[in-house]
Structure formats: C-alpha cells, structure tokens
N, CA, C and O of each residue as an XYZ file, in Angstrom:
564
protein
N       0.845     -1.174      0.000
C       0.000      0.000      0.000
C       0.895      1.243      0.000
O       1.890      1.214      0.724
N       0.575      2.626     -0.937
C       1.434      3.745     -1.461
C       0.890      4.389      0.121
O      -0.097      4.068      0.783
N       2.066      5.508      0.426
C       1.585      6.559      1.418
C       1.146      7.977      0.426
O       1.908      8.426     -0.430
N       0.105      8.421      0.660
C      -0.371      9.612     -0.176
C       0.489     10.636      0.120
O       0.728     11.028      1.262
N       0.970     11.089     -0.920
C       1.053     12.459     -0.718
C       0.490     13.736     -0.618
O      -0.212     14.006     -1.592
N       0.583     14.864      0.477
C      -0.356     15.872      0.589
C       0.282     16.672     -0.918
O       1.361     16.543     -1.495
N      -0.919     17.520     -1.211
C      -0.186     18.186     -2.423
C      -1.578     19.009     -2.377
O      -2.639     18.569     -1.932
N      -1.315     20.557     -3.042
C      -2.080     21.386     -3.125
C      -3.260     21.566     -3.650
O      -3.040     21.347     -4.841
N      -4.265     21.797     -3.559
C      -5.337     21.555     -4.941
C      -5.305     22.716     -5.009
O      -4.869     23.583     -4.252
N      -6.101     22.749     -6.573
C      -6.310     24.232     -7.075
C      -7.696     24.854     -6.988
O      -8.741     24.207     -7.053
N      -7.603     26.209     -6.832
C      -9.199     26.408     -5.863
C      -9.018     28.107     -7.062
O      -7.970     28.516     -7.564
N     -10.357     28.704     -7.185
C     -10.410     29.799     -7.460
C     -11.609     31.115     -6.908
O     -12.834     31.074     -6.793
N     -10.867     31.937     -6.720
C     -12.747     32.940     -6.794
C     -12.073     34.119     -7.464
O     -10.993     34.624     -7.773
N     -13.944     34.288     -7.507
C     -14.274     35.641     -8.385
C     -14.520     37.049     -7.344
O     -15.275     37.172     -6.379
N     -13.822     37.764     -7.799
C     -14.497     38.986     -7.395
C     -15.277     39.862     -8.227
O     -14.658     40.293     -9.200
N     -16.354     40.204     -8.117
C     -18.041     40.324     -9.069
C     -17.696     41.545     -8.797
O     -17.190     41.685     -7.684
N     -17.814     42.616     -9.533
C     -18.166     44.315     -9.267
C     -19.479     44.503    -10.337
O     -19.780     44.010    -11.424
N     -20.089     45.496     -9.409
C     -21.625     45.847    -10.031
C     -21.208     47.696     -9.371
O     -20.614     48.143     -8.389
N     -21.669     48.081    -10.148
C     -21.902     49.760     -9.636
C     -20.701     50.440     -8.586
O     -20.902     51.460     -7.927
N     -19.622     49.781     -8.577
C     -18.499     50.137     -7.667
C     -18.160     49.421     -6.900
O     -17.130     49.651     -6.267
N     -19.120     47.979     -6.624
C     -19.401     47.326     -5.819
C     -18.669     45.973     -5.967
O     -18.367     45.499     -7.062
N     -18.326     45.206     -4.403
C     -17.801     44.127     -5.293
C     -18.871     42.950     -4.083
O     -19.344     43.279     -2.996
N     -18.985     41.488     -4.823
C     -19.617     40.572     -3.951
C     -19.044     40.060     -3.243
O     -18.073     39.435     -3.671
N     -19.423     40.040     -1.316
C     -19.001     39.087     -1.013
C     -19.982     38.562      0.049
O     -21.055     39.157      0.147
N     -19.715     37.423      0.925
C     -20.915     35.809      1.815
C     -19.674     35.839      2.493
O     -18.473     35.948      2.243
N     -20.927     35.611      4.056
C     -20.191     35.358      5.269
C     -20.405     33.433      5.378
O     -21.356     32.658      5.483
N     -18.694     33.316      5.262
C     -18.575     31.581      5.748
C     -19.016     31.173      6.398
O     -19.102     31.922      7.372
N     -19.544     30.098      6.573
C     -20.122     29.356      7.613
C     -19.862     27.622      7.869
O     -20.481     26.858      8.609
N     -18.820     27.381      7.044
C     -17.713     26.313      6.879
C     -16.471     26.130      8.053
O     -15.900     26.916      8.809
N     -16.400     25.088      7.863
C     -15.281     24.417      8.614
C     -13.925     25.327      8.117
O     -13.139     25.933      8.845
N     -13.919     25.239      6.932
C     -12.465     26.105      6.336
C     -12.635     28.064      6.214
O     -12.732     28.708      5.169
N     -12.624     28.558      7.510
C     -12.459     30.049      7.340
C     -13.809     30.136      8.072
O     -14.612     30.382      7.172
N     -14.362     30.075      9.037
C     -15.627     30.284      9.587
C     -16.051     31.838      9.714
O     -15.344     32.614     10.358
N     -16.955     32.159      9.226
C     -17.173     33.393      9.964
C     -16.508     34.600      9.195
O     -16.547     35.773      9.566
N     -15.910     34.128      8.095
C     -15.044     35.094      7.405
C     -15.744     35.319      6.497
O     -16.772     34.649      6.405
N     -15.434     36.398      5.434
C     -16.266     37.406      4.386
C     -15.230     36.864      3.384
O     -14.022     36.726      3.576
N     -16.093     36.525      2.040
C     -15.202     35.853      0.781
C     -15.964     36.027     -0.180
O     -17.191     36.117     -0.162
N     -15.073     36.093     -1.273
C     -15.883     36.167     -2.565
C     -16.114     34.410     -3.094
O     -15.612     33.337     -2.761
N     -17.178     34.865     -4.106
C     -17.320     33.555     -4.711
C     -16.520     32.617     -5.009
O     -15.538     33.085     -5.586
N     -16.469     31.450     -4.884
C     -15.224     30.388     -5.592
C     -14.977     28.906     -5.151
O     -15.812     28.588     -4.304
N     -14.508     28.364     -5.311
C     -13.939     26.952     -5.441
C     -13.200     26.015     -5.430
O     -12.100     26.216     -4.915
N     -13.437     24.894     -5.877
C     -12.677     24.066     -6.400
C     -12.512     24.192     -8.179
O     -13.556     24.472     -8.769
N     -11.095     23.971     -9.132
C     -11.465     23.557    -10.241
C     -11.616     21.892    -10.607
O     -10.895     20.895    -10.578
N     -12.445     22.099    -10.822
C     -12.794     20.459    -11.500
C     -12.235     19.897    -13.152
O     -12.103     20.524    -14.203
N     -12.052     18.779    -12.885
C     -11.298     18.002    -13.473
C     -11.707     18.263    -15.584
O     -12.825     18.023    -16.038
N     -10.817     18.637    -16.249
C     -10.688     19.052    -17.184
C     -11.992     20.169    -17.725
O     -12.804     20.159    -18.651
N     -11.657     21.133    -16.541
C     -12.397     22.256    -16.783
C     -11.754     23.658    -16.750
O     -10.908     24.137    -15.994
N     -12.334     24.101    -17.672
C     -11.601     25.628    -17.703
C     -11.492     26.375    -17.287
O     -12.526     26.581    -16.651
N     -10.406     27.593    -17.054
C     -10.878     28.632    -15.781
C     -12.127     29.425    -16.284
O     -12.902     29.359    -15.329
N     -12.610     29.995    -17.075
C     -13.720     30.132    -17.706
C     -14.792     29.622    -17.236
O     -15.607     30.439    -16.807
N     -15.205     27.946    -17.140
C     -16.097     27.368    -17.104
C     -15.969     27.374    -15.217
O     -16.940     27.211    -14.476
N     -14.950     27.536    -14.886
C     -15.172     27.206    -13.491
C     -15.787     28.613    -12.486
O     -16.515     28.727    -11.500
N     -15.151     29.381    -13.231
C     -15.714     30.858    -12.626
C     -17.148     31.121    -12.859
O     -17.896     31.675    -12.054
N     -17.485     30.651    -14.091
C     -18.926     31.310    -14.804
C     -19.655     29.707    -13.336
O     -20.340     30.363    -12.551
N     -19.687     28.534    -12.969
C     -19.836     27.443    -12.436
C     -20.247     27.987    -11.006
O     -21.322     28.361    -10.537
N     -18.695     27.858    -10.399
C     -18.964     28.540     -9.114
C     -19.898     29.212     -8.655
O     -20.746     28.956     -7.800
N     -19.617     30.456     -9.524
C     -20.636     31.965     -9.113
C     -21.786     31.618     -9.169
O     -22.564     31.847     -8.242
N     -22.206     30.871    -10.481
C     -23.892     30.256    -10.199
C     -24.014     29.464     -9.454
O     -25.141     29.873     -9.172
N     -23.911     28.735     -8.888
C     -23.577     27.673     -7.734
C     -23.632     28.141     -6.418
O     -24.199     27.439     -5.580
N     -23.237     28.997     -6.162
C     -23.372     29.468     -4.883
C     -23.999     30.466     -4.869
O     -24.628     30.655     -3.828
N     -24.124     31.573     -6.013
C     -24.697     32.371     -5.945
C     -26.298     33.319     -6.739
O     -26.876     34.401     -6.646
N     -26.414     31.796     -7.612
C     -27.285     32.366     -9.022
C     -26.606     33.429     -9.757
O     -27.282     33.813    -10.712
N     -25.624     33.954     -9.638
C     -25.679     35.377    -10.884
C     -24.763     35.090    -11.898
O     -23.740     34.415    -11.785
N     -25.292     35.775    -13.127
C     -24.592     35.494    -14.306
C     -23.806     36.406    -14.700
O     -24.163     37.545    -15.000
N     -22.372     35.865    -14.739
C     -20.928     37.521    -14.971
C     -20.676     37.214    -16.057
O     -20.930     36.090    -16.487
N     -19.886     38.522    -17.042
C     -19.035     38.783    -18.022
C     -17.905     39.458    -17.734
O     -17.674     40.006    -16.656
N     -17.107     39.426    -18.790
C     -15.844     40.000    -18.678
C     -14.852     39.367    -17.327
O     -14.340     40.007    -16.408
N     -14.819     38.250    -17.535
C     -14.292     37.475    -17.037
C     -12.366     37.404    -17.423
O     -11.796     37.004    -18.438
N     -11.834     37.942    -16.205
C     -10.744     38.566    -16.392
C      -9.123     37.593    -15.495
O      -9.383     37.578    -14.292
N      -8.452     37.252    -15.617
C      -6.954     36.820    -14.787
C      -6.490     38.019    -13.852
O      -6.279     39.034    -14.515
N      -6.262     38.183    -12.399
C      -5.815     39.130    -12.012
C      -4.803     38.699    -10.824
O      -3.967     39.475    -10.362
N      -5.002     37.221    -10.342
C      -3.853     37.036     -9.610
C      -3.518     36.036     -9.031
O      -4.597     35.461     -8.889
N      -2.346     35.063     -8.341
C      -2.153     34.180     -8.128
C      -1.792     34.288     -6.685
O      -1.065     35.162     -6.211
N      -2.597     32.930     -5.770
C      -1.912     33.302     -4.531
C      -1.733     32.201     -3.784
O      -2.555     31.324     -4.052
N      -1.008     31.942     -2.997
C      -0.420     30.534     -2.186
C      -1.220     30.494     -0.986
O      -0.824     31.153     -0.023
N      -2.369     29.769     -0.887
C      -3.345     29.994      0.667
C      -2.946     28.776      0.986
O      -2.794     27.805      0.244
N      -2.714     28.914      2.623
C      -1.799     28.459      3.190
C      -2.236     28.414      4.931
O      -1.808     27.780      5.896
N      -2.969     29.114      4.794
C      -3.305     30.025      5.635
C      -4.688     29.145      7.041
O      -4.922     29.373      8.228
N      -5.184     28.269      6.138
C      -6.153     27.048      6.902
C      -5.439     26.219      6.994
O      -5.183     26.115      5.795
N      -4.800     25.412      7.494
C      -4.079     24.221      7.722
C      -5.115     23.032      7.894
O      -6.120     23.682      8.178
N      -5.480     21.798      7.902
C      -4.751     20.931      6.441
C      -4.507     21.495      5.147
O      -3.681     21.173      4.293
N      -5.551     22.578      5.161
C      -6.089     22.626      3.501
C      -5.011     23.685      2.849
O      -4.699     24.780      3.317
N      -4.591     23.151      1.806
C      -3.134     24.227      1.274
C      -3.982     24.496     -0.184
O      -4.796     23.614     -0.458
N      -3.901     25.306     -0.869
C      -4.699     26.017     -2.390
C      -3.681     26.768     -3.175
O      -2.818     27.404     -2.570
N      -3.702     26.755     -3.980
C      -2.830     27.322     -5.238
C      -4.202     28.142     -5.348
O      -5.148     27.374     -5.523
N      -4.452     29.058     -5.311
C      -5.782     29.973     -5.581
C      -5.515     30.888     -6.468
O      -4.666     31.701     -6.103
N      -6.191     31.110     -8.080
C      -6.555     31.778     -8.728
C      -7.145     32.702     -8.844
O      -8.328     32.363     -8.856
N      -7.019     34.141     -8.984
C      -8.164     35.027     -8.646
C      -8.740     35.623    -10.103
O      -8.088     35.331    -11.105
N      -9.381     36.064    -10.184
C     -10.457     36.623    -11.401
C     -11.630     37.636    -10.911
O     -12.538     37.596    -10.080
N     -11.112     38.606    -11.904
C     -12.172     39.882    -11.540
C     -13.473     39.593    -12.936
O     -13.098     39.312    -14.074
N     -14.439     39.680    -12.699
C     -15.412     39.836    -13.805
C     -16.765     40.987    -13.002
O     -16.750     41.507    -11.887
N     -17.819     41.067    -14.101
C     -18.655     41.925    -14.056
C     -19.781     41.547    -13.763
O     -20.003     40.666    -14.594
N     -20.866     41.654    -12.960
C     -22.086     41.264    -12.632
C     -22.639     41.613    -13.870
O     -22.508     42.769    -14.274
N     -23.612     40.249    -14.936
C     -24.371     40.745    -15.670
C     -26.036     40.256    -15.263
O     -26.854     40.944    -15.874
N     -26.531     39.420    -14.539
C     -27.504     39.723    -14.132
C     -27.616     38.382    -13.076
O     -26.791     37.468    -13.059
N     -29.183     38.496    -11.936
C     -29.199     37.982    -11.390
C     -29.230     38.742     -9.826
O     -28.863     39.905     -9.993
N     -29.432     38.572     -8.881
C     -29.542     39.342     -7.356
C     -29.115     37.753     -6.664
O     -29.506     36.596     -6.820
N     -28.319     38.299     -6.015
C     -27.352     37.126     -4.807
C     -28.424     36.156     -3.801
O     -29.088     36.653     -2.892
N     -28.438     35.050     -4.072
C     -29.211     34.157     -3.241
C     -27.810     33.196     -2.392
O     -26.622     32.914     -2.548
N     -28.984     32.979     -1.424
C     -27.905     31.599     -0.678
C     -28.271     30.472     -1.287
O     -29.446     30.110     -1.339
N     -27.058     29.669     -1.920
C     -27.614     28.520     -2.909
C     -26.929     27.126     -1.838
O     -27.416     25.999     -1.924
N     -25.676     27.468     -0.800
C     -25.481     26.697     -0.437
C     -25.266     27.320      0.843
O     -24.390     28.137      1.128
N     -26.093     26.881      1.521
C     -26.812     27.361      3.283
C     -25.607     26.635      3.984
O     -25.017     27.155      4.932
N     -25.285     25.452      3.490
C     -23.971     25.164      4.664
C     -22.706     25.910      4.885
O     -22.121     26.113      5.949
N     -22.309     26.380      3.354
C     -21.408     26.996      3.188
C     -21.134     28.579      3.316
O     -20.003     29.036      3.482
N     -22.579     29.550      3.196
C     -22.525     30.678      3.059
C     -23.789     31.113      3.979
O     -24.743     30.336      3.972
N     -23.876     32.222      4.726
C     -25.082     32.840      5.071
C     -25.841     33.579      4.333
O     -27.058     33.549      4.147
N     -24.808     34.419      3.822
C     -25.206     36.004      3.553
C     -24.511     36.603      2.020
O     -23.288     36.670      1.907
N     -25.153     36.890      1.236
C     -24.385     37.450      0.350
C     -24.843     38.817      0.437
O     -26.020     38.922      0.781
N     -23.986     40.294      0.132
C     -24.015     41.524     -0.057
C     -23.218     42.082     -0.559
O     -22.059     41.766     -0.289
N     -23.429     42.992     -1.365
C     -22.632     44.169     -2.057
C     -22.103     45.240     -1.112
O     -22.760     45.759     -0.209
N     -20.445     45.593     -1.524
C     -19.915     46.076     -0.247
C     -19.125     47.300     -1.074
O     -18.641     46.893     -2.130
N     -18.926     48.562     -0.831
C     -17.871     49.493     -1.683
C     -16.339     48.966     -1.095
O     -16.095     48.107     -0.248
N     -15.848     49.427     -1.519
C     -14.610     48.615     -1.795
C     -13.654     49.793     -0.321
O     -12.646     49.353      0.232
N     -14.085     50.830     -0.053
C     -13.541     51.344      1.178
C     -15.085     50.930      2.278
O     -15.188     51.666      3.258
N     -15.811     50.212      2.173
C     -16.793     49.740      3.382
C     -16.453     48.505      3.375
O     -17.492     47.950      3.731
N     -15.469     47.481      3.157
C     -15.728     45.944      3.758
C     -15.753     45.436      4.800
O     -15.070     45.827      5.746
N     -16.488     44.529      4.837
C     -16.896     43.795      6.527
C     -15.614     43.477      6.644
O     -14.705     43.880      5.918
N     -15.487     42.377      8.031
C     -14.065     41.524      8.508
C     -14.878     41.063      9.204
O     -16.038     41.424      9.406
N     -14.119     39.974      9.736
C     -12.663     39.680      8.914
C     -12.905     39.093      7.443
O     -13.819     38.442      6.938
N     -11.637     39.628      6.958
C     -11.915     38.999      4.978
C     -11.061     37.477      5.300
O     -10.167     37.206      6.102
N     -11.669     36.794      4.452
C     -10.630     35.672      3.939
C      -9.605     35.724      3.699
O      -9.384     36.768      3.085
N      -8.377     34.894      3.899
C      -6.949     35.472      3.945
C      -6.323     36.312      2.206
O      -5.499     37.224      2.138
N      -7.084     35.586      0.930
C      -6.837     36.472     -0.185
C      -7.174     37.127     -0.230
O      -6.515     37.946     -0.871
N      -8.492     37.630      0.307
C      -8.599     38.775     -0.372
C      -8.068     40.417      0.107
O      -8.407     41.449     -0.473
N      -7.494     40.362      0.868
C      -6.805     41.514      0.699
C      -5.938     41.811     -0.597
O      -5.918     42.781     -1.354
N      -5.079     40.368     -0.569
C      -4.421     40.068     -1.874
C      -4.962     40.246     -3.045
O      -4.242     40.104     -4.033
N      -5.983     40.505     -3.160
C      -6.493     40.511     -4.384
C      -6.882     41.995     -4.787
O      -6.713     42.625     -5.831
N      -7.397     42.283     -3.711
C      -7.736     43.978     -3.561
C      -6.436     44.287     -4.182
O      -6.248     44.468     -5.386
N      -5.476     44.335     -3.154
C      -4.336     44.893     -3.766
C      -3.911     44.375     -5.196
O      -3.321     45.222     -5.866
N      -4.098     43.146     -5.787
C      -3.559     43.025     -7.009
C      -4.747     44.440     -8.201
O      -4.551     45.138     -9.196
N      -5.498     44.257     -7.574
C      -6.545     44.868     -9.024
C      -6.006     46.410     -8.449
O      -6.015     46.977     -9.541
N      -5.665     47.192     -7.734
C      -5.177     48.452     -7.054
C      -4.150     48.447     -8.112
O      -4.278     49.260     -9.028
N      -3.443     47.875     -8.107
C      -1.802     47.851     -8.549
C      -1.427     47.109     -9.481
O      -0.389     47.348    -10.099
N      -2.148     46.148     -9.728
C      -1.256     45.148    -10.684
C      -0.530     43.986    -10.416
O      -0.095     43.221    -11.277
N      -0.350     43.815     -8.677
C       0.736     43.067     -8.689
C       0.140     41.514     -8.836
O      -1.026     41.405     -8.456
N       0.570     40.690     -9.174
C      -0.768     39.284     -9.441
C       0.316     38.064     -8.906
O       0.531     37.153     -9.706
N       0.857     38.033     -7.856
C       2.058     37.291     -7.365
C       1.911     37.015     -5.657
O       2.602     37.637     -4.850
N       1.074     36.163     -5.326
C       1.414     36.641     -3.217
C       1.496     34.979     -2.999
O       0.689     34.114     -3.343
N       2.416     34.896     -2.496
C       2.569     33.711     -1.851
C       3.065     34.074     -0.278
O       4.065     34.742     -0.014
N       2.115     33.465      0.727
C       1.840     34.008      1.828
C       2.588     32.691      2.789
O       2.585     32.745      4.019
C-alpha cells in the first residue's frame, strides 16, 4: 500500500463588481468560519478557468458575470490541512440578485464598496484587492 502524498489543490474565486461594488458571503464552513469571501472553489477536473468561474458563481450564488478577467495568483496556506494554489479573477455582474444557494457553506451574500468591507476577509482577499489596485498578481503568503 502507497503513502499519499499531501499536495495542493487548485481552488479559485471571483471577485463580481456591479456599480463600484464588489460581492461578497459570510462563511459558515469548517475552512475560514465566519469570514467574508468572494465567490469560488474548487477547479474540477478538465475544466476551464472560464467554465469554473462562470460554475462557481452560479452555484453558490445564481448570478450570471461577463468579462471574465486573470488578475492574480496566490499561495493559501493560511487554513491548515487545507493548502490552495488559488486563482483570482475579476469579472462583471451581468444579471441575477445574490441568493444563498449553499446554506452550509454561506449565510449572507451583499454588495460592499470597496472602502466599506466587513471583517474579517478571507486570507486572499486583501491580496487581491491589492492586485486589481496595482497590478501586482504574485502573493505567496
């Protein structure tokens, strides 16, 4: 019998902007309890970042985005067992109003201005804030 090796999976979210606004749901999971996060995931097995972003967001959230964009890469690290190579992606709310689609995982979804966010955030997304601020698309934490 092989001993497994731990090894990273790859996970992504979206950050949705509507009117200045960006989306985010208070956790209610084992991984990050209680914390404020944008939409996102797991990627699944020969699926695209495309298909996984447009996936996710309906999945947890009903709404349908465009302009579905690459903005940054980040090493979450930060929950222990769980290690993520996390992808980030900015896109655009094109229609739809935020439901709870998965009650175990999320309470609350709301639109937040980007100098009003709740806390605590999830450990990327500061990282991410700052990548779309600046550019920088690199955090390994």
């Amino acid at each position: 019998m092989t001993e497994e090796i731990a090894r990273p999976k790859v996970g992504l979210g979206v950050i949705i902007f509507k009117e200045g606004k960006i989306l985010l749901g208070r956790r209610k999971s084992r991984h990050a309890n209680g914390v404020y996060s944008a939409p996102g995931g797991k990627l699944e097995y020969l699926e695209s970042f495309e298909q996984a972003a447009r996936r996710e967001v309906e999945e947890e959230c009903g709404l349908k985005i465009k302009n579905i964009k690459f903005f940054c890469l980040y090493n979450l690290k930060e929950y222990p067992p769980d290690h993520y190579v996390n992808i980030g992606f900015t896109a655009e709310w094109e229609s739809g109003e935020p439901q709870v689609l998965e009650p175990e995982k999320i309470d609350s979804w709301n639109w937040y201005a980007l100098d009003k966010l709740p806390k605590p955030l999830f450990a990327m997304i500061p990282s991410y804030l700052e990548a779309f601020k600046t550019g920088k698309n690199f955090f390994d934490s």
